[in-house]
C-alpha positions as CSV (number, residue, x, y, z in Angstrom):
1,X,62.9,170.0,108.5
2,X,63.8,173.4,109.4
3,X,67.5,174.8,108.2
4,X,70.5,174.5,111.2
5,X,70.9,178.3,110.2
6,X,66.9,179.4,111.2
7,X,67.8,177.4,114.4
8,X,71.0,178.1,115.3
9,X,69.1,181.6,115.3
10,X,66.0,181.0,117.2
11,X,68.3,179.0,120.0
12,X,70.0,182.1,120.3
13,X,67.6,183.9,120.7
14,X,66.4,182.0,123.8
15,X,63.4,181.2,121.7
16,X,61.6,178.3,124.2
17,X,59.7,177.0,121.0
18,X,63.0,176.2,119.5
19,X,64.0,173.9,122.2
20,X,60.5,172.2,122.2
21,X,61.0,171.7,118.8
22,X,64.3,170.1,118.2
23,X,63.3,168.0,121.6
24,X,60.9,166.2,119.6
25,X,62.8,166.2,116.4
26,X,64.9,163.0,116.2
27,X,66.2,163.8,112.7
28,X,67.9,167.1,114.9
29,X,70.5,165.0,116.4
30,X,72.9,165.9,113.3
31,X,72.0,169.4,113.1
32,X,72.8,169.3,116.9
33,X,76.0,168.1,116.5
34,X,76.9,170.6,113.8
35,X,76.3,173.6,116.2
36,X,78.5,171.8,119.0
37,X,81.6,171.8,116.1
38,X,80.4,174.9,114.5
39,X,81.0,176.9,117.9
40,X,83.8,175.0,119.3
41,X,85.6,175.8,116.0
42,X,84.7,179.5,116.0
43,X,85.8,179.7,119.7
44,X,89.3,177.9,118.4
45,X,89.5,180.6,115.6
46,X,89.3,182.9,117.6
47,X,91.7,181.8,119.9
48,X,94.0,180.0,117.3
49,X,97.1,182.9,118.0
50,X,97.3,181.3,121.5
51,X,96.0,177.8,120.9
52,X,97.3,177.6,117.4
53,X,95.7,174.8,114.7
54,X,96.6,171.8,117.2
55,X,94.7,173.2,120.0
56,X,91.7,173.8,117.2
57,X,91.3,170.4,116.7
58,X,91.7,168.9,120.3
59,X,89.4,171.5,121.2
60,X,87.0,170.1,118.9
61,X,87.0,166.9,120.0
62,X,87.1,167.9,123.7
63,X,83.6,170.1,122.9
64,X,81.8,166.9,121.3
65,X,83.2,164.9,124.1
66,X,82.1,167.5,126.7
67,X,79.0,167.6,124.9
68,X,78.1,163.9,125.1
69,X,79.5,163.5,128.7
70,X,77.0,167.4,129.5
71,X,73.9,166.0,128.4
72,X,74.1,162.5,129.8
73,X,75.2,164.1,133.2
74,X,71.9,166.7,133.0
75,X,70.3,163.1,131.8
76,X,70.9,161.5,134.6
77,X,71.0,164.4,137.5
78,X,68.0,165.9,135.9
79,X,65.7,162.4,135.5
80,X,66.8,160.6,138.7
81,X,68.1,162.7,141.2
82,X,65.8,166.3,140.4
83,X,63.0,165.1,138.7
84,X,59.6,166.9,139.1
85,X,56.9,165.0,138.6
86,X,56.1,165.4,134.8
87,X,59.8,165.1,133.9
88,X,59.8,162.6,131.0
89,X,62.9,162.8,128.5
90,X,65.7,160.5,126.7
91,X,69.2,161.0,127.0
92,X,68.9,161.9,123.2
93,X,66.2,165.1,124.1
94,X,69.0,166.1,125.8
95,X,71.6,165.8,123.0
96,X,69.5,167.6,120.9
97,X,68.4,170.6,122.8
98,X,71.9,171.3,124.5
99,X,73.4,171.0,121.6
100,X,71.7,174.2,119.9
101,X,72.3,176.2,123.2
102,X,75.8,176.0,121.9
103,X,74.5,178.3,119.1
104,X,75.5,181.4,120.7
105,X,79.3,180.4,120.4
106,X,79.8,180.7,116.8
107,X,80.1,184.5,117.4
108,X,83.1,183.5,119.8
109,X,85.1,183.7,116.2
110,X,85.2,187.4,117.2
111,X,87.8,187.1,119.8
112,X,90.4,187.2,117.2
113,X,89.6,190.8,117.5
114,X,92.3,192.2,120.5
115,X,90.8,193.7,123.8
116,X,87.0,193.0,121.9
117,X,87.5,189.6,121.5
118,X,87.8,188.9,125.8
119,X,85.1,190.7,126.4
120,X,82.6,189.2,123.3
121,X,83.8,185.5,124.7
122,X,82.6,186.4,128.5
123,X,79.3,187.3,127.0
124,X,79.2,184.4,124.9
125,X,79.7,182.3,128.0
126,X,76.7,183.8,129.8
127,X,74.3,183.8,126.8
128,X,75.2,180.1,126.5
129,X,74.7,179.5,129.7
130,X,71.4,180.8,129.9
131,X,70.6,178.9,126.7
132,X,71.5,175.8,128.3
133,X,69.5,176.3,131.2
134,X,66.2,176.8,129.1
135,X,67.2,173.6,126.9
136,X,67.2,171.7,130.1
137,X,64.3,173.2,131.5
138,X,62.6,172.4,128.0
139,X,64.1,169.3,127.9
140,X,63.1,168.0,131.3
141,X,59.8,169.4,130.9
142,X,60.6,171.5,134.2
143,X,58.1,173.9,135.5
144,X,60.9,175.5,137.6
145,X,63.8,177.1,136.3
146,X,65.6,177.0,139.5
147,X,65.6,173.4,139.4
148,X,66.7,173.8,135.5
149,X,69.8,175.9,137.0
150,X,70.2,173.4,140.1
151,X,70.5,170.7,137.0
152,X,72.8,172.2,135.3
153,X,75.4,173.3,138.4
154,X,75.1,170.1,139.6
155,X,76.9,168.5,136.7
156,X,78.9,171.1,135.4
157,X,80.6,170.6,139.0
158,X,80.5,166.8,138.3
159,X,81.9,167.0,135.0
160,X,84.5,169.6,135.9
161,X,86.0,166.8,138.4
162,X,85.6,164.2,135.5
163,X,87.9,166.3,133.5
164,X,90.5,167.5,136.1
165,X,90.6,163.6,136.5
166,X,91.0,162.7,133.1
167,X,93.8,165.3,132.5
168,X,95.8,164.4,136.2
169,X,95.4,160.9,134.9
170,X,96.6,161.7,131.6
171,X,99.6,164.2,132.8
172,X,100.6,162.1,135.4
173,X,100.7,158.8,132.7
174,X,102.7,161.1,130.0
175,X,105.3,161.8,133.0
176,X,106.0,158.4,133.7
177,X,106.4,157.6,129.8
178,X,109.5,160.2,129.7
């Protein structure tokens, strides 16, 4: 099994191999999982003077839940609704290789830095981005990128209505408890 730390590296480096790899891997789902906390907790680091140790920790669980609620979104969009005609994959392959396109986060820890640190988490962003679009593509054994990018629009808009549903839901229960 290769280390989380050669990985993490090769995933950040857009390496296509690397997503192959830990598509396959079934033992990966842990390592997987590790990047997804590794890189929402240096993103809470380095925003812990605004968000401060509480919004650390929810943060961490909202990125695992995001994470689970991401892949089996690009699960579903990507095997049912855009499938090519090769497309073969488990909700799991999807776990697995999304979850390392988190890699590039852990440099998010940098935004502690002032005036640096905004700038070094809009590039994070991107390059995470673009790593989850090749983990998808990988994943869903695409041919097309575009679709790959259709995939992953499709349910970040999805998801990002889950969310503001969850949290209007959630605001609008605390108000009627006070």
């Amino acid at each position: 099994m290769a280390s989380i730390t050669d990985r993490m590296i090769r995933a950040a480096k857009l390496d296509v191999t690397l997503y192959e790899e830990v598509e396959a891997d079934k033992g990966a789902m842990g390592q997987a999982m590790a990047v997804v906390v590794l890189s929402s907790v240096a993103a809470g680091v380095g925003s812990v003077g605004a968000a401060g140790i509480k919004g650390l920790v929810l943060g961490t669980i909202a990125a695992l839940v995001g994470w689970f609620i991401w892949a089996f979104l690009t699960y579903f969009i990507g095997t049912r609704l855009l499938s090519e005609p090769q497309t073969k994959a488990d909700y799991g392959e999807l776990l697995r290789t999304i979850g390392f396109s988190s890699s590039p986060g852990v440099l998010r820890v940098l935004g502690i830095i002032p005036i640096v640190g905004s700038i070094l988490n809009f590039i994070c962003g991107i390059w995470m981005l673009v790593a989850m679009v090749i983990a998808v593509r990988q994943a869903l054994d695409y041919k097309s990128t575009w679709r790959a990018i259709g995939v992953c629009l499709i349910g970040w808009i999805v998801q990002l209505i889950i969310f503001a549903i969850f949290f209007w839901l959630a605001g609008g229960f605390g108000a009627s408890q006070g």
